[in-house]
C-alpha positions in Angstrom: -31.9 -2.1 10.0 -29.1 -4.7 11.1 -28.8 -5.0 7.4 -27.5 -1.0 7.1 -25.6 -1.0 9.9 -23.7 -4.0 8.9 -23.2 -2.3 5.6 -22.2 0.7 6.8 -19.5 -0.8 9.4 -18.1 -2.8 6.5 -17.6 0.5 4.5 -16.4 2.0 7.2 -13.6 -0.3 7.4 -12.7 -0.2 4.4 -12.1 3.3 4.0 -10.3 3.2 7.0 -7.7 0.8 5.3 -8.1 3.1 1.8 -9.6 0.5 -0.2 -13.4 1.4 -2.0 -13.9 -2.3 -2.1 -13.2 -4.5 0.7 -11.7 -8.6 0.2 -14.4 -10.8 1.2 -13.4 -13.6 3.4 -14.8 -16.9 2.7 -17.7 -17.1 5.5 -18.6 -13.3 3.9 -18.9 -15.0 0.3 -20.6 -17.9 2.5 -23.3 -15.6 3.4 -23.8 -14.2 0.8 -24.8 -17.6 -0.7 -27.3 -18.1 1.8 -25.2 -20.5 3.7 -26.3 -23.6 0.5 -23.2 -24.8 0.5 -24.5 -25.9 4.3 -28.2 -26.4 4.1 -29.5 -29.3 5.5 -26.5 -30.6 7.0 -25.1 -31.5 10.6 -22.1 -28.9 10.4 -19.2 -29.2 12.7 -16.9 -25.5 13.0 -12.8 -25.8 13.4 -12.4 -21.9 14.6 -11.4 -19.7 16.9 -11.3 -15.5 17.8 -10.1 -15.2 14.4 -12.7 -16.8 12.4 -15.0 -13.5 12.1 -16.9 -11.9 9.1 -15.9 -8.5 7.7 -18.1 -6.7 10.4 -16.3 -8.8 13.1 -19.3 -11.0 13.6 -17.5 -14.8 14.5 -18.8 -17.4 12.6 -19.5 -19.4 15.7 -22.6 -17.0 16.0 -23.2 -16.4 12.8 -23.9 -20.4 12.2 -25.4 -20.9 15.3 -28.4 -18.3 14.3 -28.3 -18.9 10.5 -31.3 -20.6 8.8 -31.4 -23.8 7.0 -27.6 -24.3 9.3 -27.7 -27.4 12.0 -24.5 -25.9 14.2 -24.0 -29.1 16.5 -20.2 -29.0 17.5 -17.3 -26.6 17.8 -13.1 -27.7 17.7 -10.4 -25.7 18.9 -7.0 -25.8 17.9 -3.6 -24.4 19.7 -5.2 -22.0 21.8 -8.8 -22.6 21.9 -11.9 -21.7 19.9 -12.4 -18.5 22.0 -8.4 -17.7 22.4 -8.2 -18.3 26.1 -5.1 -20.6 26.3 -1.6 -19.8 26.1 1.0 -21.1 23.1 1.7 -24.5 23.5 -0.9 -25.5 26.7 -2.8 -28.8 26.5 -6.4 -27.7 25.8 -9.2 -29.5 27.3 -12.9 -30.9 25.9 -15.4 -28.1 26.7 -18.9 -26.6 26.6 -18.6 -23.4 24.6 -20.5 -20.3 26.8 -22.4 -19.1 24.8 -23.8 -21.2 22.2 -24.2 -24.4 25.0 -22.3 -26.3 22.0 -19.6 -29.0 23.0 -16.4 -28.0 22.5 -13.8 -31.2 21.3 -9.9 -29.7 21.3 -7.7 -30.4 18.6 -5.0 -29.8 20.6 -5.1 -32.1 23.7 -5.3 -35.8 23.7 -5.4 -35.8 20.1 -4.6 -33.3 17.1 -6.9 -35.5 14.9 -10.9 -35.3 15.3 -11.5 -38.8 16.1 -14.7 -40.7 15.0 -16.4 -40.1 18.5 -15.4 -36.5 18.1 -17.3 -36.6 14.4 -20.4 -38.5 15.4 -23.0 -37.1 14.3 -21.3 -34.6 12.0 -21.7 -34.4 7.9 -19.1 -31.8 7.3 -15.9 -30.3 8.9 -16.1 -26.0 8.2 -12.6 -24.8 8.6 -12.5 -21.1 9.3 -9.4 -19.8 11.0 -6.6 -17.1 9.7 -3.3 -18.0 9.1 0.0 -16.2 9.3 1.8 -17.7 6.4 4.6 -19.7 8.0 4.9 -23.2 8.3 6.0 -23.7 11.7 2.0 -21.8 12.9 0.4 -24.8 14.0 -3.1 -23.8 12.5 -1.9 -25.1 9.2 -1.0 -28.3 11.0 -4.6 -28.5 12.3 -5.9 -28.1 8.9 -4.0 -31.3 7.6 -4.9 -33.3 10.4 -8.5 -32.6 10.2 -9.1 -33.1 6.5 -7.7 -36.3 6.9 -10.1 -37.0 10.3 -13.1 -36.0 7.8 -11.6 -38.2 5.1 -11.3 -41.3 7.4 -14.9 -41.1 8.6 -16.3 -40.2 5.1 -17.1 -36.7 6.1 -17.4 -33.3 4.2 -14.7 -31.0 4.1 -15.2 -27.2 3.8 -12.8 -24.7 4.6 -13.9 -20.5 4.1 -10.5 -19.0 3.1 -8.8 -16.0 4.1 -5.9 -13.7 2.9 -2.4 -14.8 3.3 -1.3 -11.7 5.5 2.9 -12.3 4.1 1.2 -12.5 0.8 0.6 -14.6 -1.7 3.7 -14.0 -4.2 6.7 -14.4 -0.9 8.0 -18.1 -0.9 11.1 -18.3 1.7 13.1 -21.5 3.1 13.6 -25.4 1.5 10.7 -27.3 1.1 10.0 -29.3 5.2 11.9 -32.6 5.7 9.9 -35.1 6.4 12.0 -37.0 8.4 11.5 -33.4 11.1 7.7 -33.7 10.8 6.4 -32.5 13.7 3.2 -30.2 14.4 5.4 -26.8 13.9 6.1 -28.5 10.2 3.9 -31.0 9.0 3.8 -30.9 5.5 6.8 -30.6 2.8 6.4 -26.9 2.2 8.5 -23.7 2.5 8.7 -22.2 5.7 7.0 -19.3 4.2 4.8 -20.6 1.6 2.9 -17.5 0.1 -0.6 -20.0 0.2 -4.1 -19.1 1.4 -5.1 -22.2 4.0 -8.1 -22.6 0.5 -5.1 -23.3 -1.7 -2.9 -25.8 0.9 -5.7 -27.7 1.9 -6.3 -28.2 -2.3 -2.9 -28.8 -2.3 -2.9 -31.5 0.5 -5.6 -33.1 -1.2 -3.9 -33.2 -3.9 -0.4 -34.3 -3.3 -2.0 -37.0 -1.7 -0.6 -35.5 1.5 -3.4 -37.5 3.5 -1.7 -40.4 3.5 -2.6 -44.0 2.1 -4.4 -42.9 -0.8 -7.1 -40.7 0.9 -8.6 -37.5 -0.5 -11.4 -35.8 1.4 -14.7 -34.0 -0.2 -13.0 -31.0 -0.5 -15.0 -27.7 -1.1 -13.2 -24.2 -1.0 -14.9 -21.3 -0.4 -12.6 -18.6 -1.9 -12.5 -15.3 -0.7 -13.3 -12.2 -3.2 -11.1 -9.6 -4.3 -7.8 -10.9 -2.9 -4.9 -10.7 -5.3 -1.3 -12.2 -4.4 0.3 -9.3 -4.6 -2.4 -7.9 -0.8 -0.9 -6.9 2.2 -3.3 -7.6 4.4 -3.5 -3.2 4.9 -4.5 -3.7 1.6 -7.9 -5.9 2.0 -10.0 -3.2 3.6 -10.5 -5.9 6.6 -9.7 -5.6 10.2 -7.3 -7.8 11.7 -7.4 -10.0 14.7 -5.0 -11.4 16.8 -4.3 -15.1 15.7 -1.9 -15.4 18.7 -1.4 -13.2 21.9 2.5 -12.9 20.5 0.8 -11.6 16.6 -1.3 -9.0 17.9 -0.9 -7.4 14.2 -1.0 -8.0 10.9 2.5 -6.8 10.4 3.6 -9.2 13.6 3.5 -12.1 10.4 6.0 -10.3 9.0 8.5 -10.3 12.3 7.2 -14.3 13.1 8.8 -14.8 9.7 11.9 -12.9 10.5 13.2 -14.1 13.9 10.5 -17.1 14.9 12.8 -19.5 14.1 16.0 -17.9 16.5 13.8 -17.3 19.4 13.3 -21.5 19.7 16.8 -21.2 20.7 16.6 -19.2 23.5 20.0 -17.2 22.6 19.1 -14.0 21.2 15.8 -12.4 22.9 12.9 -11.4 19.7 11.1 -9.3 21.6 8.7 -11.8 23.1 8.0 -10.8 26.7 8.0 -6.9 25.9 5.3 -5.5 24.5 7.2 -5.7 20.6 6.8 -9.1 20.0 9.3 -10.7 17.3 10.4 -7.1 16.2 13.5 -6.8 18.7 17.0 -8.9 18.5 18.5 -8.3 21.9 20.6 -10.2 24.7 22.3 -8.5 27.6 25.6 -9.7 26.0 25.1 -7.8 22.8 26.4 -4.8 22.0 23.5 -2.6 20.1 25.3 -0.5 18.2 27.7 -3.1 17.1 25.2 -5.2 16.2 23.0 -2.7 14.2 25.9 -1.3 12.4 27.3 -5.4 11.4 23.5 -6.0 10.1 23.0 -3.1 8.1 26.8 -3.1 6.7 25.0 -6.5 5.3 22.5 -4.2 2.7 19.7 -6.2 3.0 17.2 -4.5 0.8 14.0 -2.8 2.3 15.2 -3.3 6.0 17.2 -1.1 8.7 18.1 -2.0 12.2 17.9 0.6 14.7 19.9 0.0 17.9 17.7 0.0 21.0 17.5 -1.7 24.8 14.6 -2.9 26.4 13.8 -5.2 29.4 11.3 -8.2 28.6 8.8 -8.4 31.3 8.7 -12.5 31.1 10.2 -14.9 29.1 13.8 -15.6 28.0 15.9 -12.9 29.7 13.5 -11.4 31.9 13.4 -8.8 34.1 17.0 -8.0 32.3 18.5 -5.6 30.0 18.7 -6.7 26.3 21.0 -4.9 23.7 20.4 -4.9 20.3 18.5 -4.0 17.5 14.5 -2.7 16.2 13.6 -4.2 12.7 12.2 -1.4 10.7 10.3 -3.3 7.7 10.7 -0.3 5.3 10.2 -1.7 1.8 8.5 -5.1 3.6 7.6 -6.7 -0.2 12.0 -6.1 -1.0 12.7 -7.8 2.5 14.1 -11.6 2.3 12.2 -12.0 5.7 14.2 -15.1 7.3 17.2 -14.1 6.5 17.0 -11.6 9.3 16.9 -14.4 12.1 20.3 -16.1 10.1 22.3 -13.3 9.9 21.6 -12.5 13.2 23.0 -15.7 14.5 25.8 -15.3 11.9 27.1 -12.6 13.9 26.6 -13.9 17.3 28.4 -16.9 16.6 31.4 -15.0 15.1 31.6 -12.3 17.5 30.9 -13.6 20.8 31.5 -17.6 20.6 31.3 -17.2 24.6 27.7 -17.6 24.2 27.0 -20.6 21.7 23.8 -20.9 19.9 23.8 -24.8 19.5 24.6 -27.8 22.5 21.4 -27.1 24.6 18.2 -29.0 24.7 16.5 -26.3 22.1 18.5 -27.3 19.2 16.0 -30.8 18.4 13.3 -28.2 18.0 15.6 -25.7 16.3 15.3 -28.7 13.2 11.8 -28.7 13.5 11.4 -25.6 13.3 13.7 -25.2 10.5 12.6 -28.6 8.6 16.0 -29.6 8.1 19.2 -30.5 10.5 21.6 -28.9 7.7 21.0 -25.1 8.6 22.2 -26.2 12.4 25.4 -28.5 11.1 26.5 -25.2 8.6 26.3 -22.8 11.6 27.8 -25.1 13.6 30.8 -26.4 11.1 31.6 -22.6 11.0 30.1 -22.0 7.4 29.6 -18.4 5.9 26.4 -16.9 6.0 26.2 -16.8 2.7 26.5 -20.5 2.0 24.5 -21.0 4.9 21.5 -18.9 2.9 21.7 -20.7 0.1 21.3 -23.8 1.7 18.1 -22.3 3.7 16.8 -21.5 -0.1 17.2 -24.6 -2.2 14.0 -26.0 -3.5 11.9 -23.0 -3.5 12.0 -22.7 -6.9 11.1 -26.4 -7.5 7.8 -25.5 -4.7 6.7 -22.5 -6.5 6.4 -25.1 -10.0 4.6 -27.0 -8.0 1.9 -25.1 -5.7 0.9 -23.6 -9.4 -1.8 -25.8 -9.9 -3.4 -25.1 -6.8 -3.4 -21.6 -6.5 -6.8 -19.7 -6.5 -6.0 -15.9 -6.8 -3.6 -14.0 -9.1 
């Protein structure tokens, strides 16, 4: 009987999102294996809310009570493995509630699972959905932890997911490595158009590890996922990675005004309930502002002037003017640009309120992977210029993420 019902729900889903045949995540293709790829092992899980089959079982419960699968210790990254920490908090060792499991946090005293942490363990599972830009510290995780598993000679699995920007979109220069920090950690895009199956092949790779290492990698790829997927388009339900992504489309606004919001400046909408999808500051004029950005034609976009007042955060409890991003044609959209352009104008049209010379701007770099995006603004470049040095090197990344990639 659970058997139907789970079938049922699934379809269910799936023609609620219009597709006769759903994607399979990894831990779905997982079960349907029977869970071999685990038996007789001491398995260690790296989730959290988001890690869940296609009928929204997690895989914390679904390892716990599977046969043949020792379940002996749970890590959490930036917000915990059940989601109950904010962006950014310390997170602390725990018992997990419901399975009695200890809990180790990947993002507290360490991001690295440490040998204590792994005692015990015979392989790492890595089930956790991404948003597709770099700067999403889950990716970050990911690299860290293969290379925990490779120091202590430990299995590495990871049950991949869909990409929700897609897999085709590749936006921003290739991550300095002299700005490494845990919102850019490994020399990739900004948005890279990867599953966290093909970076962690490609980590293994590149040699990414460090010092020579390579872990015992083993992907578990997802079925029925093409590049070309919006996430509407896998028949699967999503779940919040992040209380700020609350949908799949909120990937899309991350990518587009993320990177301006470390600032502090402009207002994207985080602290009112559209978070990332506004561009507003109480200095702004909205329709000023919408009509400048959409005199720029970006294709597949429109900016709709609006107010709102955020409820916390940067600017709260006042009004903000500016602009609604209205993804029309999302796949024609150059996604980052947004933020740039954005800042383009502020800079030229009210230099009374300067984006650079605060604290923010060290992270601003990190974010960004690079200090030259800050010195063009600042030196007074053109936008233009200042786009084209924000998308050197893609090309050169797309050559060489091709031998890594595990869905066409």
């Amino acid at each position: 009987m659970r058997t139907l019902i789970a079938g049922l729900t699934g379809a269910l889903l799936a023609l609620a999102a219009g597709c006769s045949q759903p994607v399979q995540n990894g831990i779905d293709v997982l079960i349907a294996q029977d869970f071999a790829p685990l038996a007789g092992k001491r398995v260690g899980l790296i989730t959290n809310p988001t890690g869940v089959d296609r009928d929204l079982r997690s895989t914390v419960d679904i390892l716990h009570a599977a046969d043949g699968v020792e379940l002996v210790a749970l890590y959490g990254p930036e917000h915990g493995v059940r989601g109950d920490q904010h962006a950014g908090d310390h997170v602390a060792d725990a018992k997990d509630p419901v399975t009695g499991l200890p809990v180790f946090s990947l993002y507290g005293k360490t991001r690295k699972p440490t040998a204590e942490m792994l005692k015990g363990v015979d392989v790492l599972v890595f089930d956790i959905q991404d948003i597709g830009s770099r700067s999403y510290t889950y990716i970050s995780t990911l690299e860290v932890a293969m290379e925990g598993a490779a120091e202590q000679g430990i299995d590495f699995v990871v049950l991949d997911r869909p990409n929700p920007l897609g897999g085709d979109r590749v936006e921003g220069r290739p991550l300095n490595m002299a700005y490494q920090s845990f919102v850019g950690h490994m020399p990739i895009p900004y948005v890279h158009g990867m599953t966290v199956g093909e970076l962690a092949q490609m980590i293994n790779g590149e040699g990414w590890l460090g010092e020579g290492k390579k872990c015992n990698l083993t992907v578990i790829p997802m079925r029925g996922w093409r590049r070309s997927m919006n996430f509407d388009a896998t028949g699967l339900v999503w779940v919040p990675t992040s209380p700020h992504v609350p949908r799949a489309d909120s990937s899309m606004f991350y990518a587009a005004t993320g990177i301006m919001g470390e600032l502090g400046v402009v207002n994207e909408g985080v602290g009112y309930p559209l978070p990332f999808e506004l561009m507003g500051a109480p200095f702004l004029v909205a329709e000023a502002f919408a009509s400048a950005l959409n005199a720029a034609k970006m294709p597949g976009v429109h900016f709709r002037p609006t107010h709102y007042k955020p409820y916390y955060g940067s600017d709260k409890e006042e009004i903000c003017h500016g602009v609604q991003i209205h993804l029309l044609e999302p796949d024609a959209c150059p996604l980052t640009d947004i933020q740039f352009r954005a800042m383009a104008y502020v800079r030229d049209h009210h230099p009374d309120h300067p984006l650079f010379g605060a604290k923010r701007d060290a992270m601003f770099d990190k974010v960004c992977g690079t200090d030259l995006v800050r010195k063009a603004f600042v030196d007074g470049k053109p936008i233009d210029e200042i786009l084209r040095t924000w998308h050197t090197g893609e090309d050169g990344f797309r050559n060489q993420r091709a031998k890594y990639l595990l869905y066409r």
